[in-house]
N, C-alpha and C positions, 0 to 999 in steps of 0.2 A: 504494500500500500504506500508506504512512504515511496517509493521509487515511481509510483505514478502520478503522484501529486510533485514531484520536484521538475518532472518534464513541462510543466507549463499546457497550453493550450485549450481546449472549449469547456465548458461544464460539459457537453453531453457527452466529448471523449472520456473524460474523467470517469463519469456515469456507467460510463459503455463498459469502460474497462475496469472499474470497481467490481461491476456482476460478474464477470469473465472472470476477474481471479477470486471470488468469492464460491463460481461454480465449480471453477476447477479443485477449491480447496473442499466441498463438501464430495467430490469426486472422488478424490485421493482419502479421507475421510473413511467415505464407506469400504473402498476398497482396502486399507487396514483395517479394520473391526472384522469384515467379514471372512480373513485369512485364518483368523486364530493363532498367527505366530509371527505378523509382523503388524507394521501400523506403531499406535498409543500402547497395542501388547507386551510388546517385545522387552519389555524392564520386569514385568511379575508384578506379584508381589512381596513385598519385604520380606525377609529371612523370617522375623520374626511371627510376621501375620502366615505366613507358610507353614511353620510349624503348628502356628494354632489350626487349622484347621484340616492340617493333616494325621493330630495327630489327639483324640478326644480323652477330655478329663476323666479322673477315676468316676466320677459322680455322672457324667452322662453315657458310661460304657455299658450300665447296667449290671446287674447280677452280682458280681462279687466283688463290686467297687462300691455296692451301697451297703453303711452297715445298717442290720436292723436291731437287734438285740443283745443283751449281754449274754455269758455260759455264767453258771455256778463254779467258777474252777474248783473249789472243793471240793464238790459233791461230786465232781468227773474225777480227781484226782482219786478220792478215795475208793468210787467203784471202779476203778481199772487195775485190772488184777496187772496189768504189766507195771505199777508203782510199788517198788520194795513195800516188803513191813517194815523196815529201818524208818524210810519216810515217812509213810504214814502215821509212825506212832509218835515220828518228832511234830510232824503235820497238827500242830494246838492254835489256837486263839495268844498274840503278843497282849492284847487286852481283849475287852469285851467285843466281840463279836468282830474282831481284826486280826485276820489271819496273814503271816508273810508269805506271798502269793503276787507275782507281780504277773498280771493278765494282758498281752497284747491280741491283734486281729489282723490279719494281714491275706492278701493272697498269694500263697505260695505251691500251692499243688493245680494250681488252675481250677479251682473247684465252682462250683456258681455260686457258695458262700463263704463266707474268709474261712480262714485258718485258726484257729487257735492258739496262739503260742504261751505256755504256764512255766515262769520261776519260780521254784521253792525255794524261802531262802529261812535264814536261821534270823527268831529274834533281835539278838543281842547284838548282834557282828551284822547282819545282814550279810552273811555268805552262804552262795549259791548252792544247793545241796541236791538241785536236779532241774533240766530244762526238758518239757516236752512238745511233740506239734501235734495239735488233734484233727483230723477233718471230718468232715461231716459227710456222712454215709446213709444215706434216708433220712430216719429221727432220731437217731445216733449217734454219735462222735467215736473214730477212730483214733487210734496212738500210731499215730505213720513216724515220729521219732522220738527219742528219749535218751539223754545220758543222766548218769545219776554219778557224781563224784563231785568232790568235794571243789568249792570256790568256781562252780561253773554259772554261766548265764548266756541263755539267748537273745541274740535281737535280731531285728529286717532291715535291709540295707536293698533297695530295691528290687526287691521281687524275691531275695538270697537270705537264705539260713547262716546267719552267723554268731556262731558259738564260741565265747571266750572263757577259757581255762586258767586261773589264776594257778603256776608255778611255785610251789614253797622248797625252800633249803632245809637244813635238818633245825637249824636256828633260828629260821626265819617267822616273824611275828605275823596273825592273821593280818595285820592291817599294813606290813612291809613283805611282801610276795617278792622272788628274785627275777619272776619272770611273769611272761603269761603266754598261749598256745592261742591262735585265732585261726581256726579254721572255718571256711565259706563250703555250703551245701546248698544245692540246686535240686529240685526236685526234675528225674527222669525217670521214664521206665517205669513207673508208679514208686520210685523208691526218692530218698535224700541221697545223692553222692557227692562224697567232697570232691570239690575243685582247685581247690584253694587252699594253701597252709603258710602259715606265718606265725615264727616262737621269735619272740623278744625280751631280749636280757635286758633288766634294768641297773644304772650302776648304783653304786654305794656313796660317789663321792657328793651327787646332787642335795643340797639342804643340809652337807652337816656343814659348813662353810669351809671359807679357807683357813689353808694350813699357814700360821703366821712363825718364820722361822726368826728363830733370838739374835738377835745382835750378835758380833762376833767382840770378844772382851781384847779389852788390850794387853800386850803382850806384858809378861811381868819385866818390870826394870833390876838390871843386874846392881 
Protein backbone atom coordinates (compact mmCIF):
# COMPACT_ATOMS: atom_id res chain seq x y z
CA UNK A 1 0.00 0.00 0.00
CA UNK A 2 2.54 2.49 0.82
CA UNK A 3 4.38 1.88 -2.55
CA UNK A 4 1.16 2.82 -4.24
CA UNK A 5 0.34 5.92 -2.71
CA UNK A 6 4.16 7.24 -3.16
CA UNK A 7 3.71 6.87 -7.19
CA UNK A 8 1.55 9.91 -7.39
CA UNK A 9 -1.26 10.12 -9.97
CA UNK A 10 -5.44 9.90 -10.07
CA UNK A 11 -7.74 8.92 -7.19
CA UNK A 12 -9.33 6.22 -9.21
CA UNK A 13 -5.61 4.70 -10.08
CA UNK A 14 -5.13 4.75 -6.42
CA UNK A 15 -8.67 3.07 -6.02
CA UNK A 16 -8.06 0.75 -8.92
CA UNK A 17 -5.04 -0.46 -7.42
CA UNK A 18 -5.84 -0.57 -3.77
CA UNK A 19 -8.80 -3.47 -4.70
CA UNK A 20 -6.18 -5.30 -6.97
CA UNK A 21 -3.77 -5.69 -4.03
CA UNK A 22 -6.38 -6.07 -1.53
CA UNK A 23 -7.76 -9.02 -3.82
CA UNK A 24 -4.63 -10.41 -4.52
CA UNK A 25 -3.88 -10.56 -0.68
CA UNK A 26 -7.36 -12.22 0.21
CA UNK A 27 -6.06 -14.72 -2.62
CA UNK A 28 -2.96 -15.76 -1.27
CA UNK A 29 -4.92 -15.75 2.19
CA UNK A 30 -7.17 -18.45 1.24
CA UNK A 31 -4.68 -20.35 -0.47
CA UNK A 32 -2.59 -20.74 2.85
CA UNK A 33 -5.37 -21.65 5.33
CA UNK A 34 -6.48 -24.01 2.82
CA UNK A 35 -2.84 -26.09 2.40
CA UNK A 36 -2.69 -27.11 6.13
CA UNK A 37 1.17 -26.72 6.04
CA UNK A 38 1.92 -23.46 4.61
CA UNK A 39 0.33 -19.85 4.80
CA UNK A 40 -0.27 -18.16 8.63
CA UNK A 41 0.32 -22.29 9.54
CA UNK A 42 3.55 -22.93 9.16
CA UNK A 43 4.82 -21.51 12.88
CA UNK A 44 2.24 -24.15 15.03
CA UNK A 45 1.62 -23.70 17.97
CA UNK A 46 3.82 -22.90 20.97
CA UNK A 47 5.88 -25.62 22.46
CA UNK A 48 4.19 -25.15 25.36
CA UNK A 49 0.33 -24.96 24.09
CA UNK A 50 1.43 -28.27 22.01
CA UNK A 51 2.17 -30.13 24.92
CA UNK A 52 -1.07 -29.13 26.55
CA UNK A 53 -3.19 -30.51 24.26
CA UNK A 54 -1.37 -33.26 23.26
CA UNK A 55 -0.99 -34.49 26.19
CA UNK A 56 -4.30 -34.67 28.86
CA UNK A 57 -4.35 -34.14 32.61
CA UNK A 58 -4.58 -36.88 35.28
CA UNK A 59 -8.08 -35.59 36.05
CA UNK A 60 -9.56 -35.55 32.47
CA UNK A 61 -7.96 -39.00 31.46
CA UNK A 62 -10.53 -40.64 33.45
CA UNK A 63 -10.57 -43.90 35.45
CA UNK A 64 -7.45 -44.16 37.47
CA UNK A 65 -6.43 -40.43 37.46
CA UNK A 66 -9.71 -39.78 39.54
CA UNK A 67 -9.45 -40.47 43.15
CA UNK A 68 -12.73 -41.56 44.65
CA UNK A 69 -12.21 -42.96 48.08
CA UNK A 70 -10.17 -43.67 50.94
CA UNK A 71 -8.84 -47.80 51.91
CA UNK A 72 -8.87 -48.69 55.68
CA UNK A 73 -5.13 -49.41 55.58
CA UNK A 74 -5.45 -51.34 58.74
CA UNK A 75 -8.01 -53.29 58.33
CA UNK A 76 -6.33 -54.58 54.72
CA UNK A 77 -3.04 -54.74 56.50
CA UNK A 78 -4.36 -56.85 59.01
CA UNK A 79 -6.52 -59.30 56.95
CA UNK A 80 -3.77 -60.11 54.40
CA UNK A 81 -2.26 -63.07 55.41
CA UNK A 82 0.90 -62.09 53.36
CA UNK A 83 1.61 -59.39 56.45
CA UNK A 84 4.03 -61.19 59.07
CA UNK A 85 2.76 -61.79 62.73
CA UNK A 86 5.80 -59.70 63.76
CA UNK A 87 3.93 -56.77 62.09
CA UNK A 88 0.93 -57.18 62.80
CA UNK A 89 1.40 -57.48 66.40
CA UNK A 90 3.70 -54.23 66.48
CA UNK A 91 0.75 -52.82 64.18
CA UNK A 92 -1.17 -50.69 67.62
CA UNK A 93 -2.64 -47.28 67.94
CA UNK A 94 0.77 -44.37 68.63
CA UNK A 95 -2.55 -42.74 70.50
CA UNK A 96 -6.14 -42.89 70.34
CA UNK A 97 -7.20 -44.17 67.26
CA UNK A 98 -3.79 -43.10 65.29
CA UNK A 99 -2.01 -45.62 63.84
CA UNK A 100 1.60 -45.24 62.16
CA UNK A 101 0.58 -46.15 58.66
CA UNK A 102 1.55 -43.69 56.04
CA UNK A 103 -1.32 -44.35 53.02
CA UNK A 104 -0.59 -43.20 49.40
CA UNK A 105 -2.61 -43.68 45.93
CA UNK A 106 -1.16 -43.64 42.89
CA UNK A 107 -1.26 -45.48 39.53
CA UNK A 108 1.00 -47.86 39.15
CA UNK A 109 -0.09 -51.36 37.67
CA UNK A 110 -2.26 -49.49 35.00
CA UNK A 111 -5.26 -50.58 36.88
CA UNK A 112 -8.60 -48.29 36.28
CA UNK A 113 -8.22 -47.54 40.10
CA UNK A 114 -5.15 -46.23 41.89
CA UNK A 115 -2.95 -48.26 43.76
CA UNK A 116 -2.43 -48.47 47.18
CA UNK A 117 0.72 -47.84 48.59
CA UNK A 118 0.96 -48.67 52.85
CA UNK A 119 4.11 -47.69 55.23
CA UNK A 120 4.31 -49.22 58.43
CA UNK A 121 6.35 -47.51 60.50
CA UNK A 122 7.23 -47.69 64.31
CA UNK A 123 5.94 -45.06 66.93
CA UNK A 124 8.62 -43.77 68.41
CA UNK A 125 11.44 -43.41 65.73
CA UNK A 126 9.07 -43.57 62.84
CA UNK A 127 11.16 -46.24 61.10
CA UNK A 128 9.82 -48.12 58.30
CA UNK A 129 9.19 -51.63 59.22
CA UNK A 130 7.30 -52.62 55.97
CA UNK A 131 6.19 -51.17 52.51
CA UNK A 132 3.35 -52.68 50.58
CA UNK A 133 1.32 -52.16 46.95
CA UNK A 134 -2.26 -53.22 46.93
CA UNK A 135 -4.46 -53.40 43.62
CA UNK A 136 -7.73 -53.60 43.28
CA UNK A 137 -9.11 -56.87 41.86
CA UNK A 138 -13.03 -56.64 41.65
CA UNK A 139 -14.06 -55.63 45.55
CA UNK A 140 -10.87 -56.75 46.80
CA UNK A 141 -7.53 -55.56 47.05
CA UNK A 142 -4.44 -57.60 46.12
CA UNK A 143 -0.65 -57.44 47.67
CA UNK A 144 1.15 -57.23 44.20
CA UNK A 145 4.38 -56.17 46.44
CA UNK A 146 5.78 -56.08 49.84
CA UNK A 147 9.06 -55.83 51.71
CA UNK A 148 9.17 -56.15 55.29
CA UNK A 149 12.63 -55.13 56.87
CA UNK A 150 13.79 -52.97 58.93
CA UNK A 151 14.02 -48.67 58.16
CA UNK A 152 12.26 -49.32 54.67
CA UNK A 153 9.71 -46.98 52.81
CA UNK A 154 7.88 -46.58 49.61
CA UNK A 155 7.08 -43.73 47.58
CA UNK A 156 5.85 -42.63 43.54
CA UNK A 157 8.13 -40.98 41.45
CA UNK A 158 6.18 -40.86 38.27
CA UNK A 159 4.30 -43.79 37.53
CA UNK A 160 7.62 -45.87 39.49
CA UNK A 161 7.85 -47.93 42.75
CA UNK A 162 10.55 -46.48 44.61
CA UNK A 163 11.66 -48.10 47.67
CA UNK A 164 14.26 -46.80 50.09
CA UNK A 165 16.27 -48.99 52.58
CA UNK A 166 17.96 -47.15 55.23
CA UNK A 167 21.63 -48.83 55.79
CA UNK A 168 22.98 -49.30 59.48
CA UNK A 169 26.70 -50.01 60.78
CA UNK A 170 27.09 -52.34 63.71
CA UNK A 171 27.33 -48.72 65.64
CA UNK A 172 25.32 -46.91 63.90
CA UNK A 173 22.27 -44.91 65.69
CA UNK A 174 18.57 -45.21 64.36
CA UNK A 175 18.57 -41.67 63.43
CA UNK A 176 22.59 -41.63 61.85
CA UNK A 177 22.05 -44.68 59.17
CA UNK A 178 25.74 -45.03 57.14
CA UNK A 179 23.99 -45.46 54.09
CA UNK A 180 20.72 -46.08 52.40
CA UNK A 181 19.74 -48.61 49.04
CA UNK A 182 17.03 -46.91 46.50
CA UNK A 183 15.97 -49.00 44.27
CA UNK A 184 13.17 -48.18 41.31
CA UNK A 185 10.29 -50.85 40.36
CA UNK A 186 8.14 -50.61 37.24
CA UNK A 187 5.26 -52.79 37.07
CA UNK A 188 5.58 -55.44 33.88
CA UNK A 189 4.20 -58.75 33.12
CA UNK A 190 1.68 -58.32 35.93
CA UNK A 191 4.61 -58.26 38.30
CA UNK A 192 7.05 -55.04 40.01
CA UNK A 193 10.61 -55.58 38.42
CA UNK A 194 13.42 -53.54 39.53
CA UNK A 195 15.08 -51.33 37.14
CA UNK A 196 16.88 -49.27 38.93
CA UNK A 197 19.46 -49.60 41.89
CA UNK A 198 21.21 -46.92 43.71
CA UNK A 199 23.22 -47.49 47.41
CA UNK A 200 24.79 -44.38 48.96
CA UNK A 201 27.24 -43.84 51.42
CA UNK A 202 26.90 -41.10 53.76
CA UNK A 203 30.16 -39.54 55.20
CA UNK A 204 30.91 -38.92 58.84
CA UNK A 205 32.64 -35.65 58.49
CA UNK A 206 29.28 -33.55 57.42
CA UNK A 207 27.82 -31.53 60.91
CA UNK A 208 30.48 -32.50 63.20
CA UNK A 209 32.54 -29.21 62.19
CA UNK A 210 35.95 -28.44 61.56
CA UNK A 211 38.80 -29.86 62.76
CA UNK A 212 40.67 -26.69 64.35
CA UNK A 213 44.45 -27.72 64.47
CA UNK A 214 46.66 -25.89 67.64
CA UNK A 215 49.08 -23.41 67.11
CA UNK A 216 52.56 -24.70 66.72
CA UNK A 217 54.60 -23.48 70.30
CA UNK A 218 57.64 -21.97 70.20
CA UNK A 219 60.72 -23.59 70.19
CA UNK A 220 62.21 -23.67 73.74
CA UNK A 221 65.23 -21.10 74.18
CA UNK A 222 68.73 -22.70 74.88
Amino acid sequence: MRGLKGKGGSGNRAASGTATAGLVAVVLFAAGCSTGGTGVQDEGAAPSEAAGKATPSPASSGGAGQFTESVDAVKLLMADPKVSPRVKADLRPCAKDSYPVDTSYAVLTGSDAPDVIVNVLTCGDAVGMGTYVYRENGKAYENVFSVEEPAVYAAVDRGDLVVTKQVYAKNDSVAEPSGEEVSTYRWSAGKFTRQFWVRNEFGRAVGEGEVVASEPSAPPKN
